[in-house]
C-alpha positions in Angstrom: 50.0 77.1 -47.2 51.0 80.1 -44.3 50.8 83.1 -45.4 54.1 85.4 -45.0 52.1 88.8 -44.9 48.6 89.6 -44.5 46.4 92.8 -43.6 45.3 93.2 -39.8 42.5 95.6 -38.6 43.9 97.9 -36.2 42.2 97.5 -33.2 41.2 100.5 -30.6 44.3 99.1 -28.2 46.6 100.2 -31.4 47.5 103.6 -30.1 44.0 104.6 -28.7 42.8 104.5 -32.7 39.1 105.1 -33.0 37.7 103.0 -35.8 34.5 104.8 -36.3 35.7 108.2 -35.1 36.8 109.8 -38.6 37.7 113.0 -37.1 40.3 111.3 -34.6 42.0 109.9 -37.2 44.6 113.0 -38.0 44.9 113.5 -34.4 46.0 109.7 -33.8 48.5 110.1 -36.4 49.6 113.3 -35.1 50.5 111.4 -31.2 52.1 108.6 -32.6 55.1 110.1 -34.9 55.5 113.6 -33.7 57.6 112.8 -30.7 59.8 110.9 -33.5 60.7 114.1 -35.1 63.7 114.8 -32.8 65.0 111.3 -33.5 67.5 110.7 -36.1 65.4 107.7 -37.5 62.0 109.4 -36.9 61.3 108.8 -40.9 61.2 105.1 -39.8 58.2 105.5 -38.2 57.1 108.5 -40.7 57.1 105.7 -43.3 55.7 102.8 -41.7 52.8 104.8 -40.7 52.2 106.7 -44.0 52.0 110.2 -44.7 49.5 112.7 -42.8 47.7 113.7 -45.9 46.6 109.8 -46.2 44.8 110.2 -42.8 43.5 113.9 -43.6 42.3 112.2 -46.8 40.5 109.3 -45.3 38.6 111.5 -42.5 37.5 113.9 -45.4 36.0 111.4 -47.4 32.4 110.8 -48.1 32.6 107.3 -47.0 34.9 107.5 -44.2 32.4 106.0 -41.9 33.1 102.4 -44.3 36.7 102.6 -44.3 39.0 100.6 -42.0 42.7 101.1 -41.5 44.9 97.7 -41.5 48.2 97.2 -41.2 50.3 94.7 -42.0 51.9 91.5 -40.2 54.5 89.4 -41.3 55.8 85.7 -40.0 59.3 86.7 -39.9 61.4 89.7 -40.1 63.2 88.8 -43.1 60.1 89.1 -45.3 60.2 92.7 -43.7 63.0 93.3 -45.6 62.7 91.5 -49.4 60.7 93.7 -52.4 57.9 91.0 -52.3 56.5 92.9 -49.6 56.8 96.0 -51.3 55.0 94.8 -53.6 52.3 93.8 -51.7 52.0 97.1 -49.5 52.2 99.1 -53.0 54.1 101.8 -52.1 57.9 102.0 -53.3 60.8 101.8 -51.1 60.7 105.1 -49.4 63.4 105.1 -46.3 66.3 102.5 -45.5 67.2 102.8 -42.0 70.7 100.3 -43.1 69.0 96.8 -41.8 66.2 96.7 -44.4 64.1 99.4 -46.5 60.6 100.2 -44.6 57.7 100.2 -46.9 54.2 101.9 -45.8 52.3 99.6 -43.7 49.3 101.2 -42.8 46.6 101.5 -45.2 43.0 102.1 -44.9 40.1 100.0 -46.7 36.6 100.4 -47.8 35.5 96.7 -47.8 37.5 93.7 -47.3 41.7 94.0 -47.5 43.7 92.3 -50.0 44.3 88.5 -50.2 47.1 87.6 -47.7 50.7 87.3 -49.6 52.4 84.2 -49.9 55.7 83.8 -50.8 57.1 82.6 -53.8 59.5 79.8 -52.5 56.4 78.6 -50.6 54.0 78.5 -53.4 56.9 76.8 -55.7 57.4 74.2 -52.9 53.4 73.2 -53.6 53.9 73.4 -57.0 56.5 71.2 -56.8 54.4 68.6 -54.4 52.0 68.4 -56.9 53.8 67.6 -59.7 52.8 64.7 -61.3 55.7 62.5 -62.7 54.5 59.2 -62.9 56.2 55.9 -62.6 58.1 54.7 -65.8 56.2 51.9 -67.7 58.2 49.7 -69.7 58.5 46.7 -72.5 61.3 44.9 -73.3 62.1 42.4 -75.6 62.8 39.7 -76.0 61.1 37.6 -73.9 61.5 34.1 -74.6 58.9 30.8 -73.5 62.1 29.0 -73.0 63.2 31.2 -70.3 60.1 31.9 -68.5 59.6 35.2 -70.2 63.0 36.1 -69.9 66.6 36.5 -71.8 69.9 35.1 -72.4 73.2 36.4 -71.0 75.2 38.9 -73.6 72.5 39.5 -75.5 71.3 43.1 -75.8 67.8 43.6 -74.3 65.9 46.2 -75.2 63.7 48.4 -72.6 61.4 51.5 -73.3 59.0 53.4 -71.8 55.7 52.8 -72.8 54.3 56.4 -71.3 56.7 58.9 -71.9 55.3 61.3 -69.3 57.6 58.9 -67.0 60.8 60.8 -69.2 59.6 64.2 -70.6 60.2 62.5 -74.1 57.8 65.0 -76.1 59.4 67.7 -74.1 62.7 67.5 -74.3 63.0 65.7 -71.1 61.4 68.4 -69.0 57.6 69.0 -67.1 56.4 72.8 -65.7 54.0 73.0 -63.3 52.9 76.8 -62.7 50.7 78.1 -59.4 49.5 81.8 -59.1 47.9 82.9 -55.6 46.6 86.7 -56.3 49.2 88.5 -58.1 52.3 85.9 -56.6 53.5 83.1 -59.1 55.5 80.6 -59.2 56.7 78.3 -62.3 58.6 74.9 -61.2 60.8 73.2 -64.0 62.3 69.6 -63.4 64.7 68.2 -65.6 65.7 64.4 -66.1 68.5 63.1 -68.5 66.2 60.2 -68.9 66.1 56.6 -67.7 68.4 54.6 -65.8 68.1 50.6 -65.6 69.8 49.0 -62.8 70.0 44.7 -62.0 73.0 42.8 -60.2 73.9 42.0 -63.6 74.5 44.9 -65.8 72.8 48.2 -65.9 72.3 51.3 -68.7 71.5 55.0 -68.9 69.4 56.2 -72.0 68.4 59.5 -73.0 64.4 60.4 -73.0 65.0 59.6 -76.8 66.0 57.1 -76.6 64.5 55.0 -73.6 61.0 55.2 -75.6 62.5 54.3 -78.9 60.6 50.8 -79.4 62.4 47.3 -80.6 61.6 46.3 -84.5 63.2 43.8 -86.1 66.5 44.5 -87.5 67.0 47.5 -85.5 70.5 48.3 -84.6 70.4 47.5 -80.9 73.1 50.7 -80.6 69.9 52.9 -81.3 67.9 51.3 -78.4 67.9 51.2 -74.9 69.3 47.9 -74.1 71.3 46.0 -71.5 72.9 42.5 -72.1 73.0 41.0 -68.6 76.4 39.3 -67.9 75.5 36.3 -66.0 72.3 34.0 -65.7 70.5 34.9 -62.6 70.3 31.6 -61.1 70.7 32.8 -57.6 67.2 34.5 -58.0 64.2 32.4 -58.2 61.8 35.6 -60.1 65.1 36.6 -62.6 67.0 39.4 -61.6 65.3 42.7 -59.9 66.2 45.0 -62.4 65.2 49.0 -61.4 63.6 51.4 -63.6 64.5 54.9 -62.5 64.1 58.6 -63.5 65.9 61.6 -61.3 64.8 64.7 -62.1 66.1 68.2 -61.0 63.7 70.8 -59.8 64.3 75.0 -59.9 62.0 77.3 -59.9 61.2 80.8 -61.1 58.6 83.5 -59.4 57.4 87.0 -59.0 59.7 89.8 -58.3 62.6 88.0 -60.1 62.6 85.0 -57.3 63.8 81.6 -57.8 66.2 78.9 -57.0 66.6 75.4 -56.3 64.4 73.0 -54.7 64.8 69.3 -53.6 64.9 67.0 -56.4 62.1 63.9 -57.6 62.4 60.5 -58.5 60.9 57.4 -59.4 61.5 53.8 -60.0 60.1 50.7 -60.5 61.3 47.2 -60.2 60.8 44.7 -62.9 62.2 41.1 -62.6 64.0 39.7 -65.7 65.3 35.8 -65.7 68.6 35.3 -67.5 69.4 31.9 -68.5 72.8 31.0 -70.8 72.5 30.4 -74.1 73.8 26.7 -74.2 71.3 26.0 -71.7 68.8 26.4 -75.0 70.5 23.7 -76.6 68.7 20.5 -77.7 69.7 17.5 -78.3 67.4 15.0 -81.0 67.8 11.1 -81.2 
């Protein structure tokens, strides 16, 4: 996953910045934003640099010789510009020169800097990828000898999901994935308003209730899923490719009040049913 921000070691071409010269350090500072202060937008540079008393604090300090100053790069301008790098610099907006506010980019280090920052739509994006939302597995009934396995035409044929994972049935039809990288989360939700059964002969959309509510006999075949297939499938030597589908929505929450939309899932399966017409079933003893 690319990171949007990270922190850079400022290199002795930054400026003419002496690393392991302490005492050059308030000097630096001092060449590099006071011929700002006769522009108008010389807190710009003021800001992105830090205050003075940073630098005067870091030379004075009993380890000075193990800190490092970094600053920090971004992929694109526009992360520049959003409160996620705010956050991640940890200072507060402190100038807005009208494009974007200009956090404090400079920062020095005893040690290693903090974990790069990734962004939020990025690590929901993963999130989502990883998902798992399996295939739905299903039963039906009935299936008859007489019809190699199969059904008759006009009657209702019940189907339901034997893992219902495949629907979000124990969760009211919905899966959460969540993935944190330091202090940056992201929570993915998808949503699916259950199964949907598709054939050349007839097709049905059930609720995640009901498309794992299993046949018994008697049940009232309103309370199931079912489809009664209104022809024999004669024209198809395997009975008729009937799809087993679920669609499910995705958005997404994530740190610094983030979130949105993101591409959808799905998943089917095809199952083939034969369909024979009842009179065929008819015998005839001498």
């Amino acid at each position: 996953m690319p990171a949007s921000c990270w922190w850079e070691s400022v290199k002795y071409d930054y400026g003419g910045f002496q690393q392991d010269n302490p005492s050059s350090w308030v000097a630096w500072y001092d060449d590099l934003t006071n011929p700002l202060a006769s522009h108008s937008y010389a807190s710009d540079g003021n800001y992105t640099w830090g205050p003075r008393s940073m630098y005067q604090a870091a030379a004075a300090s009993p380890n000075a010789n193990a800190l490092d100053l970094y600053s920090i790069n971004c992929r694109d301008n526009a992360t520049y510009c959003s409160g996620i790098l705010m956050s991640y610099a940890g200072t507060p907006q402190v100038y807005d020169p009208g494009s974007c506010p200009v956090p404090v980019t400079f920062r020095f280090f005893a040690g290693a800097p903090p974990q790069p920052l990734v962004d939020p739509q990025d690590l929901a994006q993963v999130a989502r990828d990883y998902m798992v939302i399996p295939d739905p597995v299903a039963e039906r009934n009935p299936k008859l000898d007489l019809t190699g396995g199969g059904t008759l035409v006009s009657l209702p044929t019940w189907f339901w999901v034997t893992n219902p994972d495949a629907v979000g049935a124990a969760t009211g039809g919905t899966r959460t994935i969540r993935a944190q990288v330091g202090p940056v989360w992201a929570e993915v939700v998808a949503r699916t308003s259950g199964l949907s059964i598709n054939s050349p002969a007839g097709g049905t959309s059930c609720s995640p209730d009901r498309a794992v509510r299993v046949f018994a006999p008697g049940a009232d075949d309103s309370t199931g899923c079912t489809v009664a297939f209104d022809a024999a499938s004669v024209r198809y030597a395997d009975g008729y490719p009937v799809d087993l589908s679920t669609s499910w929505s995705a958005t997404w929450t994530g740190s610094g009040g983030t979130g949105g939309a993101l591409p959808g899932l799905s998943r089917t399966v095809t199952t083939n049913v034969p369909v024979a017409e009842s009179q065929a079933l008819v015998y005839s003893y001498r």
